[in-house]
ROGUFI-392241 format. One record per residue (C-alpha): chain; residue number from 0; x, y, z. Coordinates in nm, 4 decimals, decimal comma. Example, Ala and Ser with C-alpha at 12.3 -4.5 7.8 and 13.67 -1.06 7.14 Angstrom:
@c->A	k->0	xx->1,2300	yy->-0,4500	zz->0,7800
@c->A	k->1	xx->1,3670	yy->-0,1060	zz->0,7140
END
This chain:
@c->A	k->0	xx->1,6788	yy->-0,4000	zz->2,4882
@c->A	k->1	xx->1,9459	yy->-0,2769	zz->2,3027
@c->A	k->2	xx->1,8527	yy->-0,3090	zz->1,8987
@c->A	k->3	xx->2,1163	yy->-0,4176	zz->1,6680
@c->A	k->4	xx->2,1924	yy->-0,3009	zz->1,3126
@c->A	k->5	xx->1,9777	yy->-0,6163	zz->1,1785
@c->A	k->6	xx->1,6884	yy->-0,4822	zz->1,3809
@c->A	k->7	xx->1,7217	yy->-0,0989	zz->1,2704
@c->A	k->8	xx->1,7914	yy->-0,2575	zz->0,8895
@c->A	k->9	xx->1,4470	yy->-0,4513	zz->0,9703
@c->A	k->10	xx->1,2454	yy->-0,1410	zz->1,0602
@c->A	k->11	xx->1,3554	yy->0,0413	zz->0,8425
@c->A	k->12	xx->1,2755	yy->-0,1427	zz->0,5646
@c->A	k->13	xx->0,9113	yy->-0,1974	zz->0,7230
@c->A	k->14	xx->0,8594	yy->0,1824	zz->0,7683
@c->A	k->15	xx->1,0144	yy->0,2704	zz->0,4223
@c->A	k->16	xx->0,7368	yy->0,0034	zz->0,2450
@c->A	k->17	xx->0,4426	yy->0,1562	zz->0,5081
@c->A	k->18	xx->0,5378	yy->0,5277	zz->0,4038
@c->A	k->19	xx->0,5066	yy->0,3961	zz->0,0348
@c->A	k->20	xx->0,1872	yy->0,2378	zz->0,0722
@c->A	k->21	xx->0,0035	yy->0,5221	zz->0,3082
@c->A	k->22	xx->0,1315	yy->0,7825	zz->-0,0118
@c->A	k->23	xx->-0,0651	yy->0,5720	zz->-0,2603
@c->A	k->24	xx->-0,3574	yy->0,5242	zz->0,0254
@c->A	k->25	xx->-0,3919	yy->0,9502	zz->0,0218
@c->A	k->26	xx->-0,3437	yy->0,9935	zz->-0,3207
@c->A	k->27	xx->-0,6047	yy->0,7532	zz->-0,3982
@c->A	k->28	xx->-0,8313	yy->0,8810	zz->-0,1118
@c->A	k->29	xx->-0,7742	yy->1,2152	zz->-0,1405
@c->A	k->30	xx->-0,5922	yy->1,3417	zz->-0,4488
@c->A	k->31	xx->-0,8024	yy->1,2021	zz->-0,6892
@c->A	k->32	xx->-1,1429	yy->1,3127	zz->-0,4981
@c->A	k->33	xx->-0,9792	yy->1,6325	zz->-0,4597
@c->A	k->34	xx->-0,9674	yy->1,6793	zz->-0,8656
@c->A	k->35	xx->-1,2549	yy->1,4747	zz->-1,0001
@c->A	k->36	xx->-1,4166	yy->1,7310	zz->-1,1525
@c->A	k->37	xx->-1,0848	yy->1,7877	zz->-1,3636
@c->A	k->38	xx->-1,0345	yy->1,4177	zz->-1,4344
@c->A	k->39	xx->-1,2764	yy->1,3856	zz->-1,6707
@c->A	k->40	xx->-1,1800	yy->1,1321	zz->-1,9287
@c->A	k->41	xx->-1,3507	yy->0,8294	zz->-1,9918
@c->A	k->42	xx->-1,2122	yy->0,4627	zz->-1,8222
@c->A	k->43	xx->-1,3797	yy->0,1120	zz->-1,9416
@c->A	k->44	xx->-1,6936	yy->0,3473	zz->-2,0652
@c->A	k->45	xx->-1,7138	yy->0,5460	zz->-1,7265
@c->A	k->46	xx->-1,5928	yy->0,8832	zz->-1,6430
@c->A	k->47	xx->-1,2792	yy->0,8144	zz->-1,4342
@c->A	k->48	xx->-1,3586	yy->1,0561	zz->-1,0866
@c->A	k->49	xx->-1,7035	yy->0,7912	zz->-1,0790
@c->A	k->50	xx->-1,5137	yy->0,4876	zz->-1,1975
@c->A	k->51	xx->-1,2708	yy->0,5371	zz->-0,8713
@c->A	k->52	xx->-1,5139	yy->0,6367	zz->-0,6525
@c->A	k->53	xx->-1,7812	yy->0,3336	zz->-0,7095
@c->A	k->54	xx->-1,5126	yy->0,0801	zz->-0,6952
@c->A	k->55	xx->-1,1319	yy->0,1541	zz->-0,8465
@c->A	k->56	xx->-1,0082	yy->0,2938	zz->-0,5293
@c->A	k->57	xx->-1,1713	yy->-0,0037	zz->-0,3144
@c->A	k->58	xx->-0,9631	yy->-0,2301	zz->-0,5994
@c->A	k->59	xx->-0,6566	yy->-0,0241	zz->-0,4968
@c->A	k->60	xx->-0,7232	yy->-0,0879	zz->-0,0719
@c->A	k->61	xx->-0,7188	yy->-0,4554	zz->-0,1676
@c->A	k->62	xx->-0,4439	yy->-0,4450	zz->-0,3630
@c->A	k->63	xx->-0,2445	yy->-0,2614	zz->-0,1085
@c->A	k->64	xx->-0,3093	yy->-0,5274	zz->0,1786
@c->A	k->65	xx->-0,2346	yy->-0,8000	zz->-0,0091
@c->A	k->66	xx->0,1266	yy->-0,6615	zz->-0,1521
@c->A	k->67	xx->0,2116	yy->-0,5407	zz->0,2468
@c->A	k->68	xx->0,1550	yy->-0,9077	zz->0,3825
@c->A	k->69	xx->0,3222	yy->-1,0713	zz->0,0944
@c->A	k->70	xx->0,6191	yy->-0,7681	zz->0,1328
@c->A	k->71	xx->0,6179	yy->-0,8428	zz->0,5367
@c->A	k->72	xx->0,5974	yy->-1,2343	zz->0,5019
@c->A	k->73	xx->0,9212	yy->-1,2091	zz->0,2903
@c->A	k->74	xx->1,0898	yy->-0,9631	zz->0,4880
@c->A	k->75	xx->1,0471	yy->-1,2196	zz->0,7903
@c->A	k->76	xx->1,1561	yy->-1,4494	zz->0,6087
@c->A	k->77	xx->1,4454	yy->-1,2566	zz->0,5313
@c->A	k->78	xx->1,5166	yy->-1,1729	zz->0,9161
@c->A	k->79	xx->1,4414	yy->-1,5079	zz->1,0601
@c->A	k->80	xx->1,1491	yy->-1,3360	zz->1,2421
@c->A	k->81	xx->0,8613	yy->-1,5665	zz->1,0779
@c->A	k->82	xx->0,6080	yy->-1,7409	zz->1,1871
@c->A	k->83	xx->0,7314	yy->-2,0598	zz->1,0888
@c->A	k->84	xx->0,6058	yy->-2,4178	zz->1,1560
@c->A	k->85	xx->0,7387	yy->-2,6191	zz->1,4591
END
């Protein structure tokens, strides 16, 4: 199957948003693990490095699944490749 510039417009757009999202999934993950000991400023009355590690990076992971399915739904939308009711 031959893809058309619609479909390569499509993809692209889906990889652009995925390479977005995975950058703020290792930076999160990794970046700011990497340097906790150097982040060491207080956030809501806990030092930041344990504030992300007990629960502001699992805040993040949620908030990245739920802005990827509402990004995709649209983009469907957009292409006429939804799910839509019969």
């Amino acid at each position: 199957m031959k893809l058309t510039e619609r479909h390569k417009e499509y993809w692209s757009k889906n990889l652009r948003i995925t390479s977005i999202l995975l950058a703020v999934w290792f930076v999160v993950t990794f970046v700011v693990s990497w340097f906790a000991r150097e982040l060491s400023f207080n956030f809501f009355g806990w030092p930041f490095s344990f504030y992300m590690g007990a629960q502001g990076a699992l805040v993040i992971y949620v908030w990245i699944i739920w802005y990827y399915a509402r990004y995709m739904n649209r983009l469907d939308m957009e292409y006429g490749v939804d799910e839509g009711e019969d």
